[in-house]
DRENPA-3360 file (N, C-alpha, C; in nm, 2 decimals, always signed):
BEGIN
1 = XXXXXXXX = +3.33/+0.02/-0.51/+3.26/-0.01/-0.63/+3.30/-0.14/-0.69 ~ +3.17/-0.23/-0.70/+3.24/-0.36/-0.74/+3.24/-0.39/-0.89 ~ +3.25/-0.44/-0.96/+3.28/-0.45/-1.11/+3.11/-0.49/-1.19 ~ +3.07/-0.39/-1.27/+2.98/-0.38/-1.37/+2.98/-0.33/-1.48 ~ +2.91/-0.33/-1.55/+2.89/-0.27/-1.72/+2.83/-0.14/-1.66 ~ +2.88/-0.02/-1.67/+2.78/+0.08/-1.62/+2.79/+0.16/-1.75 ~ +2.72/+0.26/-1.76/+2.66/+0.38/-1.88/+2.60/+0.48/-1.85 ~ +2.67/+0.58/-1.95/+2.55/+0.70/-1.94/+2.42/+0.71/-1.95;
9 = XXXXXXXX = +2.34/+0.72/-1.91/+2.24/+0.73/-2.00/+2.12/+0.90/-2.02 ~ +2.07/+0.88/-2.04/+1.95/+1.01/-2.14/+1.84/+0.98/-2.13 ~ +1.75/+1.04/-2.07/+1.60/+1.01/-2.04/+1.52/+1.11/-2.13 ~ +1.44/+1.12/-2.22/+1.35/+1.25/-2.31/+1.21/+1.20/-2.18 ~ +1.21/+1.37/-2.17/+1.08/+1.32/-2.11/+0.94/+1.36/-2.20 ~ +0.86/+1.38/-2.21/+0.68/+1.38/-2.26/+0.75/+1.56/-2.31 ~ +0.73/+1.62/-2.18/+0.76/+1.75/-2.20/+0.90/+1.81/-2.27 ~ +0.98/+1.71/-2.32/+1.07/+1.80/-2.40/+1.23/+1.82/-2.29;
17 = XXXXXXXX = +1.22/+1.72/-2.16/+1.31/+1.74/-2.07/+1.41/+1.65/-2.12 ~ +1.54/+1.67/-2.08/+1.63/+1.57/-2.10/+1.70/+1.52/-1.93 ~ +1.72/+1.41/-1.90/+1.71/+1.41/-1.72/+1.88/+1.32/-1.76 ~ +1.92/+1.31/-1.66/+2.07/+1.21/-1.66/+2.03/+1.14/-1.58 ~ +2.12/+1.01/-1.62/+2.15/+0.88/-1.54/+2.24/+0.82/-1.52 ~ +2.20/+0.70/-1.51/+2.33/+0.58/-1.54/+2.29/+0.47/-1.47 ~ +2.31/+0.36/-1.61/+2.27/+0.19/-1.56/+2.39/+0.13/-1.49 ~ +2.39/+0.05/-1.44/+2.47/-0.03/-1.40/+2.44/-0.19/-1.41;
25 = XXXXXXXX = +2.49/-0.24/-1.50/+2.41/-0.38/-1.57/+2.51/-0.50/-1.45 ~ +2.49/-0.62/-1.43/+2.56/-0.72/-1.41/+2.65/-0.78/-1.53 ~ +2.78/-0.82/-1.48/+2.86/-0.88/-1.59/+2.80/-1.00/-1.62 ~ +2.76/-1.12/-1.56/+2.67/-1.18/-1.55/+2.54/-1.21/-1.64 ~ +2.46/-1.29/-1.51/+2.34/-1.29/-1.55/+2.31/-1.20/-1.47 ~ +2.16/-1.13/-1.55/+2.11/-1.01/-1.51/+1.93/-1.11/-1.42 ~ +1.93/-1.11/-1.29/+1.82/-1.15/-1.19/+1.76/-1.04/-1.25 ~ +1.72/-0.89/-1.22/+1.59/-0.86/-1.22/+1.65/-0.65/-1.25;
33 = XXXXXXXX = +1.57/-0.61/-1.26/+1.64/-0.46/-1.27/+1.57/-0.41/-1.18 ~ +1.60/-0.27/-1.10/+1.55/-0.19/-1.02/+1.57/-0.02/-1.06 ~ +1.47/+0.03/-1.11/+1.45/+0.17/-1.14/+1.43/+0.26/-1.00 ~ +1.51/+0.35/-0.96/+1.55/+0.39/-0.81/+1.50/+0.56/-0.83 ~ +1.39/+0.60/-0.73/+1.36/+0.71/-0.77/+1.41/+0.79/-0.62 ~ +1.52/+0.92/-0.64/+1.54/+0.97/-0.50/+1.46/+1.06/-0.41 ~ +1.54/+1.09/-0.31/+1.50/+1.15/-0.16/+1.43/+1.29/-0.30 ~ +1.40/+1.40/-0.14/+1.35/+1.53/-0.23/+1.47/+1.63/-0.26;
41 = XXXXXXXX = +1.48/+1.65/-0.42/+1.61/+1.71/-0.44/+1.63/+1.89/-0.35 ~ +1.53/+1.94/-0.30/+1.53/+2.08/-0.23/+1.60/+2.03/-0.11 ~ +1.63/+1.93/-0.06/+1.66/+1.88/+0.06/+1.80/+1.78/+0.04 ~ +1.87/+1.81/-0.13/+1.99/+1.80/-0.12/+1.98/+1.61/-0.21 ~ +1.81/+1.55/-0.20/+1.84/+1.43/-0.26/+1.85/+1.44/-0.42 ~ +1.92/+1.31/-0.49/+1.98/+1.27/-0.60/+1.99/+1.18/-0.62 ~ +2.03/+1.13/-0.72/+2.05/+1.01/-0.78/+2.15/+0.88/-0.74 ~ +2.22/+1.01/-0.65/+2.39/+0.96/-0.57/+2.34/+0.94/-0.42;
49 = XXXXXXXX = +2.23/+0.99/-0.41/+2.18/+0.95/-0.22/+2.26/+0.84/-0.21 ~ +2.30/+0.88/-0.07/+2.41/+0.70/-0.04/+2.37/+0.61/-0.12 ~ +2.24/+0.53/-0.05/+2.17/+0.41/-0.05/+2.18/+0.40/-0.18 ~ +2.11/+0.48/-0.30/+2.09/+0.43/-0.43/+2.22/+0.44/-0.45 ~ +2.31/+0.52/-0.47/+2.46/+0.53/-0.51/+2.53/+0.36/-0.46 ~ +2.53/+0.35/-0.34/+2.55/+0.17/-0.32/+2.48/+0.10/-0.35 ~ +2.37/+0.10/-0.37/+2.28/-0.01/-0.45/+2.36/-0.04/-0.58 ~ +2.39/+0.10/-0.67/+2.46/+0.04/-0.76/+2.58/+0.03/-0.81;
57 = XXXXXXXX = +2.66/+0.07/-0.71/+2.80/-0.02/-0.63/+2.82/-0.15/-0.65 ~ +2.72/-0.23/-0.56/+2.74/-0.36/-0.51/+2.63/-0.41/-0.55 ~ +2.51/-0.43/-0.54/+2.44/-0.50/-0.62/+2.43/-0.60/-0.75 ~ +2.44/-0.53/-0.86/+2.48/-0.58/-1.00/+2.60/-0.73/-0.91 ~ +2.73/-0.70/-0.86/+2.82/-0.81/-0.89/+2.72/-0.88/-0.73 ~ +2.70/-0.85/-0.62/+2.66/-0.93/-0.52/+2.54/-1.04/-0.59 ~ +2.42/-0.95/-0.63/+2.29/-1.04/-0.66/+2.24/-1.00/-0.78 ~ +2.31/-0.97/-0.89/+2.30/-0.99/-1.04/+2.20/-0.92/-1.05;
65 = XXXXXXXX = +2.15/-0.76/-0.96/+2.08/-0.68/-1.02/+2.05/-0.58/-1.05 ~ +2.04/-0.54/-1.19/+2.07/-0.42/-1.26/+2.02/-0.28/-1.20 ~ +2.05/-0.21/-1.18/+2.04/-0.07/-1.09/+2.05/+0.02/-1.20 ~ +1.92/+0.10/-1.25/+1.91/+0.20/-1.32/+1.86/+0.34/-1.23 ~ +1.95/+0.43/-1.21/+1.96/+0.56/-1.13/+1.95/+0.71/-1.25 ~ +1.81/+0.73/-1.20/+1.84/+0.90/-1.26/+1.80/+1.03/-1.21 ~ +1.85/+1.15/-1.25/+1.80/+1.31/-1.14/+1.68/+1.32/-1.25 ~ +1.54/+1.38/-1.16/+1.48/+1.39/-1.18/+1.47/+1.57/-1.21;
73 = XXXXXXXX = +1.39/+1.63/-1.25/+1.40/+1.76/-1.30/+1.46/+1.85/-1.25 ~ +1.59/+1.93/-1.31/+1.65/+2.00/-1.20/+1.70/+2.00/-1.09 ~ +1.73/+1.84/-1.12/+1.82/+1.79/-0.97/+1.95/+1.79/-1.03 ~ +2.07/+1.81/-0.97/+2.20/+1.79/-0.95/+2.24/+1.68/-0.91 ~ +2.40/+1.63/-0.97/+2.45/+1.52/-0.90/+2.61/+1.52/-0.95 ~ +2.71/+1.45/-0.92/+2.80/+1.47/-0.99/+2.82/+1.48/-1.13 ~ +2.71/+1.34/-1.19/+2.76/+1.32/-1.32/+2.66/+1.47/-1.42 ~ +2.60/+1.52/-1.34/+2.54/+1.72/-1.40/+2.40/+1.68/-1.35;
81 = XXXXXXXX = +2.37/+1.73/-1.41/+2.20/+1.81/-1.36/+2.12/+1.81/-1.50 ~ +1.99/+1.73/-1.46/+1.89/+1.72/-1.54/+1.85/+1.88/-1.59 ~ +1.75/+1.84/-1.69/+1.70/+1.95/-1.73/+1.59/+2.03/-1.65 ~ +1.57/+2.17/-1.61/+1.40/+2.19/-1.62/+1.41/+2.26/-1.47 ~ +1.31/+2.24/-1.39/+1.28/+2.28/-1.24/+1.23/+2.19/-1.16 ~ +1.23/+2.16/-1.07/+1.16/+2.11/-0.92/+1.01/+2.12/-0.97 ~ +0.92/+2.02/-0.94/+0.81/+1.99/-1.02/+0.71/+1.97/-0.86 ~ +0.75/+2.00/-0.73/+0.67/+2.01/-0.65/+0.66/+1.82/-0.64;
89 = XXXXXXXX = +0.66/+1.69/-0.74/+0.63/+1.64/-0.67/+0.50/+1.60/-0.84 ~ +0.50/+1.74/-0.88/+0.35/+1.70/-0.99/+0.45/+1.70/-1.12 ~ +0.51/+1.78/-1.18/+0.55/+1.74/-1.28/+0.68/+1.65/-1.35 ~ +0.65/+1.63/-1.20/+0.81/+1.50/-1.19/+0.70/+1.36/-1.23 ~ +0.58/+1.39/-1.26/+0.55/+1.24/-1.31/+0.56/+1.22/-1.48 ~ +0.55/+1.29/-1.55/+0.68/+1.28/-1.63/+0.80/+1.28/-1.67 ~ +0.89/+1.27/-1.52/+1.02/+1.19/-1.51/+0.98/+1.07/-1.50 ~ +0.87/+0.99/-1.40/+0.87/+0.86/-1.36/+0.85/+0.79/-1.49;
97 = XXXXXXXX = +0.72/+0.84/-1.57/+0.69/+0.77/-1.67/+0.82/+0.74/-1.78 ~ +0.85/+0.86/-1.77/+0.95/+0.87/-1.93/+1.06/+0.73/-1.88 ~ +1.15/+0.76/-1.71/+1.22/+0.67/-1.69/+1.16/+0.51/-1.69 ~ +1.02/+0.49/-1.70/+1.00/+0.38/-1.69/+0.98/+0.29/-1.83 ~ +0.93/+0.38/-1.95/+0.92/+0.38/-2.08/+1.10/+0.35/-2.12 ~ +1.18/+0.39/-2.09/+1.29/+0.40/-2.12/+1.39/+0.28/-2.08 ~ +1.32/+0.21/-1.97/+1.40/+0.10/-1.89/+1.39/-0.01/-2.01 ~ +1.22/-0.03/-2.02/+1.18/-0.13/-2.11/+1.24/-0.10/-2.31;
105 = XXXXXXXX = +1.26/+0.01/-2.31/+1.27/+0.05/-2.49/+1.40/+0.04/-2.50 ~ +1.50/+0.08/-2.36/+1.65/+0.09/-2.41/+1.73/+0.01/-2.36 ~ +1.73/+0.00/-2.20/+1.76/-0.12/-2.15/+1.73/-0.22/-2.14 ~ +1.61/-0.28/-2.21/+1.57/-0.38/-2.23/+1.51/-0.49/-2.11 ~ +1.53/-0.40/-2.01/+1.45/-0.46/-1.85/+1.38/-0.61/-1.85 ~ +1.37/-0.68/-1.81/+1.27/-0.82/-1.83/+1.20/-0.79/-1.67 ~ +1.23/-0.79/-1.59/+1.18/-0.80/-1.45/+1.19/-0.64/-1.40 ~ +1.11/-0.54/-1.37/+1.15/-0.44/-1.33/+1.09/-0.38/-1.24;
113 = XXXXXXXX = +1.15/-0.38/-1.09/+1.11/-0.33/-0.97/+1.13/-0.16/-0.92 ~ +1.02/-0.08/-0.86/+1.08/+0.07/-0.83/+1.10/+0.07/-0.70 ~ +1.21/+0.13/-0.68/+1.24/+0.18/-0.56/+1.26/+0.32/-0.54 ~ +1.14/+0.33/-0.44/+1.17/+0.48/-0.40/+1.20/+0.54/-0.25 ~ +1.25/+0.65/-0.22/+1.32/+0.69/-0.10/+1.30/+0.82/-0.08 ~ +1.19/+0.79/+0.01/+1.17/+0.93/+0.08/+1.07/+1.00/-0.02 ~ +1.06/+1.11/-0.06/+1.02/+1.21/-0.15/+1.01/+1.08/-0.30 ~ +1.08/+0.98/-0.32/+1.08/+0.90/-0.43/+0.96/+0.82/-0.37;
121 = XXXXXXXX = +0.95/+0.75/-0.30/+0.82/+0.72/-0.26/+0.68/+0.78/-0.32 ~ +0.65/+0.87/-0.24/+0.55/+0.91/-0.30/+0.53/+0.93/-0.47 ~ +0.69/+0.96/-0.53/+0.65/+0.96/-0.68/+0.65/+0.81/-0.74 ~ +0.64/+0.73/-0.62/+0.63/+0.61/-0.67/+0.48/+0.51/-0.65 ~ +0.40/+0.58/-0.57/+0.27/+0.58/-0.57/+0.21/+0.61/-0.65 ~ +0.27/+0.72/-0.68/+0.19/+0.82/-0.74/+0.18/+0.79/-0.90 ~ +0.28/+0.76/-0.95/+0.32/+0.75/-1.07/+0.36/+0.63/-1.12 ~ +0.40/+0.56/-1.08/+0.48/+0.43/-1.12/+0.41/+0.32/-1.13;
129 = XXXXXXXX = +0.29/+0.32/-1.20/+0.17/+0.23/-1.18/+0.18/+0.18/-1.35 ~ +0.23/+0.16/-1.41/+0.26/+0.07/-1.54/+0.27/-0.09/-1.55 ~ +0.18/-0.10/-1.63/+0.15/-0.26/-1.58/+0.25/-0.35/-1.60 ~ +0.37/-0.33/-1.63/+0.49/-0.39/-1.67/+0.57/-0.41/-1.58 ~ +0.59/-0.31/-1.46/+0.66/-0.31/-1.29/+0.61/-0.43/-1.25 ~ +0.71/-0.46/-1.15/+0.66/-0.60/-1.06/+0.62/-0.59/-0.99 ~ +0.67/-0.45/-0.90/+0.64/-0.44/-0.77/+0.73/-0.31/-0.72 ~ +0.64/-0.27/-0.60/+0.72/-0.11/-0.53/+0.82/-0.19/-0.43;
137 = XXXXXXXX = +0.89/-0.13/-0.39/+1.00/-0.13/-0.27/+1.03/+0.04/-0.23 ~ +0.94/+0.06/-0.11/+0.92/+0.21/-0.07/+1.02/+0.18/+0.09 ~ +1.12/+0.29/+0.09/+1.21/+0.32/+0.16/+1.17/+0.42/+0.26 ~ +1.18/+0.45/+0.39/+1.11/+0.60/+0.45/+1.01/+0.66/+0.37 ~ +0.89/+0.58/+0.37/+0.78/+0.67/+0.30/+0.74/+0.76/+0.38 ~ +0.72/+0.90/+0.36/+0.66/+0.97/+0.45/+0.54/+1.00/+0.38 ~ +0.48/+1.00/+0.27/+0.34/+0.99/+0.25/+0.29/+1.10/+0.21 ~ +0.40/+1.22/+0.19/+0.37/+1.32/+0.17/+0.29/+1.42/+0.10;
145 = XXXXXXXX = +0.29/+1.36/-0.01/+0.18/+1.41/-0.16/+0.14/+1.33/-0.18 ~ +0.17/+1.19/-0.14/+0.07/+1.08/-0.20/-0.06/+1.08/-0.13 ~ -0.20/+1.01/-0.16/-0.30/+1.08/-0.10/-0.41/+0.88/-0.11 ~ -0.50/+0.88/+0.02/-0.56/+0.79/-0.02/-0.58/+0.70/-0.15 ~ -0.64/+0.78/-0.24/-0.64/+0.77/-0.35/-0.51/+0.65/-0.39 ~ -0.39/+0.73/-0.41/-0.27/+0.65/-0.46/-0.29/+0.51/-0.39 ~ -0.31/+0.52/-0.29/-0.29/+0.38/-0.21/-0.42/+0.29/-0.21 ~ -0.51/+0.33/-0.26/-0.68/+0.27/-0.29/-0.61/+0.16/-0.40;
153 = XXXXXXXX = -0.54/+0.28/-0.49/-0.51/+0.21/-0.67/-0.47/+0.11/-0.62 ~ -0.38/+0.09/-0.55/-0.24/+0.01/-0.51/-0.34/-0.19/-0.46 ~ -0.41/-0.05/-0.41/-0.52/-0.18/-0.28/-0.54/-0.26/-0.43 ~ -0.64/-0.22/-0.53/-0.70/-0.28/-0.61/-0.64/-0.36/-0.70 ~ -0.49/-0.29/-0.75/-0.42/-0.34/-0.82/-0.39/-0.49/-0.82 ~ -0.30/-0.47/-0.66/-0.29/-0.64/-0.61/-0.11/-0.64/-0.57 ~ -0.06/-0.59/-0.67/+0.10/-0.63/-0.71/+0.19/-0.57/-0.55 ~ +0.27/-0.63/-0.55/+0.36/-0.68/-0.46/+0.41/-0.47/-0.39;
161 = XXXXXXXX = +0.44/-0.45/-0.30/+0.44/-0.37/-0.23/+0.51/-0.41/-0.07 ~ +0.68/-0.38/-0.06/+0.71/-0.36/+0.08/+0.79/-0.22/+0.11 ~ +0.69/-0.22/+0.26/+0.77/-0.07/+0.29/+0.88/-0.10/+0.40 ~ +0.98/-0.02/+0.39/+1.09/-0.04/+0.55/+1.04/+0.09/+0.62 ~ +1.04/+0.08/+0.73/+0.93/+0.20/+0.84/+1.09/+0.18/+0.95 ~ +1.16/+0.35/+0.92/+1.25/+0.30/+1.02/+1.27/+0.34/+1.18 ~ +1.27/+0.32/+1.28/+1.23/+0.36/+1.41/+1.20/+0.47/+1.46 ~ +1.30/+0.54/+1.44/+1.31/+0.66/+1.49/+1.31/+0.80/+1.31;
169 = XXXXXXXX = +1.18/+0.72/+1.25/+1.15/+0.80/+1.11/+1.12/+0.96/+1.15 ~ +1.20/+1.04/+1.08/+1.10/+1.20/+1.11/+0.99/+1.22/+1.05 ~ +0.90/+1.15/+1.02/+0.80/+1.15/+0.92/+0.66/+1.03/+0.95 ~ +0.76/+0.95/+0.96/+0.61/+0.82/+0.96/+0.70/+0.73/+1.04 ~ +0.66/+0.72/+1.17/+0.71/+0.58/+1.21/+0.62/+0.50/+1.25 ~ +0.63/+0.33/+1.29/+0.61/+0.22/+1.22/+0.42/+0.21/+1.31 ~ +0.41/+0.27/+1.42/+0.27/+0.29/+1.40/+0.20/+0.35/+1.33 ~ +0.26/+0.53/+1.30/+0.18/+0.53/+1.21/+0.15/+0.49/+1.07;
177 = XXXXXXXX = +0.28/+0.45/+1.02/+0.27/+0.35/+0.90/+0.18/+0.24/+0.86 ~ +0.17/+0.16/+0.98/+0.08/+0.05/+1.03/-0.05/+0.11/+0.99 ~ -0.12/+0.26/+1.04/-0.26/+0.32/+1.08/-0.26/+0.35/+0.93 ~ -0.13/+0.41/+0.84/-0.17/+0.50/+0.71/-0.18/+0.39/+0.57 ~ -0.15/+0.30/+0.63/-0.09/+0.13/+0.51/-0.25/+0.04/+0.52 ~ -0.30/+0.06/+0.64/-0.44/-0.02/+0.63/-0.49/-0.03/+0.50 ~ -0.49/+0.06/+0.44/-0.59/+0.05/+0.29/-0.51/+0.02/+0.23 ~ -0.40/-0.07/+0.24/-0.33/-0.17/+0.14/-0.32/-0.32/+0.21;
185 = XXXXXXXX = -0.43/-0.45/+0.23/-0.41/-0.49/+0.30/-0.29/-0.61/+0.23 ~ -0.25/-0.61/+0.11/-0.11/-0.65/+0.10/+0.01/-0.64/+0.09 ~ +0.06/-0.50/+0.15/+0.14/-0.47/+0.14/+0.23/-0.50/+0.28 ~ +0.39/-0.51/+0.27/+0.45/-0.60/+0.37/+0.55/-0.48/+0.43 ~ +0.52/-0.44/+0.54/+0.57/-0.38/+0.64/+0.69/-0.43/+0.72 ~ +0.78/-0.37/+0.70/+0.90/-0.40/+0.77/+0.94/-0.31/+0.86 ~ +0.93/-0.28/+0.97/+0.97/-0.24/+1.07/+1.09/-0.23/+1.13 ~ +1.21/-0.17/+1.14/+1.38/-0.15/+1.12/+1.40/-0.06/+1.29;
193 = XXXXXXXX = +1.43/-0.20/+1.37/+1.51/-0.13/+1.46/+1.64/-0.03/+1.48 ~ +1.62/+0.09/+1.53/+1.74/+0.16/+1.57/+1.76/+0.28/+1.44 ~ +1.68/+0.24/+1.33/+1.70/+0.30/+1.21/+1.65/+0.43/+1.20 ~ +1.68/+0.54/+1.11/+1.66/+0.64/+1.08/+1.63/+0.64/+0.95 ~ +1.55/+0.79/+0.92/+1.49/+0.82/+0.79/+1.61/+0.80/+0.69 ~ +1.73/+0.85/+0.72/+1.83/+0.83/+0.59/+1.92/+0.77/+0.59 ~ +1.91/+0.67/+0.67/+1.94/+0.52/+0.66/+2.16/+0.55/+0.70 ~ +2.14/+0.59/+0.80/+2.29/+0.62/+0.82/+2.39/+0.53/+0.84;
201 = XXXXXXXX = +2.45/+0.49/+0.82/+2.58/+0.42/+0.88/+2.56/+0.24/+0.78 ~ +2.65/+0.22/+0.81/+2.72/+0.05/+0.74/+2.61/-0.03/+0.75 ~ +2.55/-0.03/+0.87/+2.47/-0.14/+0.96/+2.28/-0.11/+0.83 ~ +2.29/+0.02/+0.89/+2.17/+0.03/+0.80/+2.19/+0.03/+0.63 ~ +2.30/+0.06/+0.56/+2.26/-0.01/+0.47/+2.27/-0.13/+0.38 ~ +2.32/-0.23/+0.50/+2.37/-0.33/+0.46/+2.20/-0.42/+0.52 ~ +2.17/-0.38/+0.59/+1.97/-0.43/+0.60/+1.91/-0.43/+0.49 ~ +1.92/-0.24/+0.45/+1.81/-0.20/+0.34/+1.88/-0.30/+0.18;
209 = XXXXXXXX = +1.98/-0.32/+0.19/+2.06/-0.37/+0.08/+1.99/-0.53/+0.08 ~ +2.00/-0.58/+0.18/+1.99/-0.79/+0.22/+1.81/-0.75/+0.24 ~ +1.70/-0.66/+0.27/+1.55/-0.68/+0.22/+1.54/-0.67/+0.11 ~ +1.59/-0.56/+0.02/+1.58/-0.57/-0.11/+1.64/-0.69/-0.17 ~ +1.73/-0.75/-0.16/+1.74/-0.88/-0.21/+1.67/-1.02/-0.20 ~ +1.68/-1.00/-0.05/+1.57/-1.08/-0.02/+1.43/-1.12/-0.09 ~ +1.38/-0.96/-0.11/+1.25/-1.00/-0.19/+1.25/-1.01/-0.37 ~ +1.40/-1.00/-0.44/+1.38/-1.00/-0.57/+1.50/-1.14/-0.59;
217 = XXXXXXXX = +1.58/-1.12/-0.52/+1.63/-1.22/-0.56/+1.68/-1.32/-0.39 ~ +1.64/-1.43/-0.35/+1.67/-1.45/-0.23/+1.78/-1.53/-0.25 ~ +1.78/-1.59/-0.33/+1.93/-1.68/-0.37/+2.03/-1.65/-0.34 ~ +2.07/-1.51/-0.32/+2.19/-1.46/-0.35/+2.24/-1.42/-0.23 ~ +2.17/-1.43/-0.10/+2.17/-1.43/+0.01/+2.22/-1.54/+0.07 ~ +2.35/-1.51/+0.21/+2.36/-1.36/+0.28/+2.42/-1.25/+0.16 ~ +2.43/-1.17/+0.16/+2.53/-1.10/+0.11/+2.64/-1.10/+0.17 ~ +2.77/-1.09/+0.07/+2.90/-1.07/+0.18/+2.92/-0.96/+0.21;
225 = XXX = +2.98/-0.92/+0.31/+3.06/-0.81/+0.38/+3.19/-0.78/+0.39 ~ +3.28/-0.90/+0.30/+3.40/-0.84/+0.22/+3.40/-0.88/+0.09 ~ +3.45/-0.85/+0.07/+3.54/-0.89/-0.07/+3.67/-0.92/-0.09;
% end
């Protein structure tokens, strides 16, 4: 864990939920913020999934970018467990919105990108369409609930959209990603040799860590690998 301003934080949702988090600001200047939506919590994802849990590790002090992580309804994590039940996917878009209202009202976001992973994906299609985001960064999308439709919006919209499609995905790999992404013709497909859906080992997420920077902040690049 490298050195940041990190906090608790408290999400109210629409419905009367209370969800947990936690920011992790740059000591620094702050490049851009990233609102991180997890894997599917019935399958054990959280707020602490590796990847997001190192995102906001090292991030903030590597490339000055603020990493806001939260459990969505009835998810667990160390720091406790949000309010409510497993929302299937539907009533977790009242977690997205509330967390997105909340970036801009409390942490005061200037640039704010979502990232989502796996089961966050799709609530990131699905939901995370506030004209104030910059842009998606979708991780193993498997596509699951999200539906033409989601990806029509996306087409029309315009705004910035890359997916990592990783080789050997249990869900979508990079052909069929290629066949199900057509109806977004700007969105930027990354294709990750050797990779898996949960992004295992040092190698992979020291990739998923240097695309994501790459596309928000490229300056800050390479990343180091010690400290």
């Amino acid at each position: 864990m490298l050195p940041a301003n990190r906090r608790s934080i408290t999400i109210k949702t629409a419905d009367g939920l209370n969800l947990i988090g936690e920011v992790a600001t740059p000591i620094g200047i702050r490049t851009a913020s990233i609102l991180c939506l997890h894997p599917l919590p019935t399958a054990g994802g959280m707020m602490d999934s590796h990847i997001l849990k190192k995102a906001g590790n090292r991030l903030p002090a590597m490339a000055g970018i603020e990493i806001i992580r939260f459990n969505t309804r009835g998810t667990t994590s160390e720091a406790g467990t949000s309010d409510g039940h497993f929302g299937e996917g539907v009533a977790e878009k009242f977690d997205v919105e509330a967390a997105i209202n909340y970036c801009f009202s409390e942490v005061k976001v200037e640039k704010l990108w979502v990232l989502g992973w796996s089961f966050g994906t799709d609530l990131a299609l699905k939901y995370a369409r506030d004209s104030r985001i910059q842009g998606l960064i979708l991780l193993s999308p498997p596509l699951r609930t999200s539906d033409k439709s989601d990806l029509e919006f996306w087409a029309k919209d315009g705004r910035s959209i890359t997916a990592l499609i990783p080789e050997h995905d249990d869900y979508l790999k990079p052909v069929e990603a290629a066949e199900a992404f057509k109806v977004v013709p700007e969105i930027t497909l990354i294709n990750v040799d050797e990779a898996k859906h949960l992004w295992v080992g040092e190698p992979a997420v020291y990739r998923v860590l240097t695309e994501i920077v790459n596309l928000i902040a490229p300056q800050k690049l390479p990343l180091p690998t010690e400290i």
